[in-house]
Residue, then its C-alpha position, 0 to 999 in steps of 0.5 A: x105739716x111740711x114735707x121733706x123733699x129730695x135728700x133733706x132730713x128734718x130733725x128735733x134736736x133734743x132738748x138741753x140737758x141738765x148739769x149735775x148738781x140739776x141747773x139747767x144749762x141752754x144751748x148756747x151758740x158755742x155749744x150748739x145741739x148736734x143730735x135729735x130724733x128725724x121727724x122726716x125725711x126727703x125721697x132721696x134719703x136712704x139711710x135714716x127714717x123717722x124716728x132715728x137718732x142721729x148725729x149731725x153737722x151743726x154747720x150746715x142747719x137750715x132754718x126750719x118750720x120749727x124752732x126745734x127742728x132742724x134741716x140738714x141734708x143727708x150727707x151732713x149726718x154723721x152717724x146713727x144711734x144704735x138701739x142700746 
C-alpha cells in the first residue's frame, strides 16, 4: 500500500462504460476517465476523503502504483459527486 503525502489524492478511475446496444467502448487517449472514487489522500487535503466521487483534470494525472489509479493534486479536482 502507498500513502498519499502532502496535498495528493489517489484516485480509481472508474471502469469503461458500455454503449448502448452493450459493446464495450475502452478508454482511449481521446477520451480519457476524468471521474473515480478516492482511495487516499494526502495530509494537506481538506476537501475530499475516501470514498468520494470526484471529477477531475485529466492533464495533470501522474503515474500511480496502479494502473487504475490515478495521482492528481487536490487543486485539479474539480468537483465532488453529491449523494443522489
Amino acid at each position: 500500500m502507498v500513502k498519499a503525502i502532502l496535498d495528493r489524492v489517489f484516485i480509481r478511475v472508474e471502469p469503461p462504460a458500455a454503449a448502448k446496444g452493450g459493446i464495450f467502448m475502452p478508454e482511449t487517449i481521446d477520451n480519457p476517465p476524468t471521474a473515480g472514487v478516492v482511495e487516499a489522500v494526502g495530509p494537506l487535503v481538506g476537501s475530499v476523503r475516501p470514498g468520494d466521487k470526484v471529477l477531475f483534470h485529466v492533464f495533470d494525472e501522474l503515474p500511480g502504483y496502479d494502473k487504475d489509479v490515478v495521482v492528481v493534486r487536490e487543486s485539479s479536482l474539480l468537483g465532488v459527486f453529491e449523494d443522489e
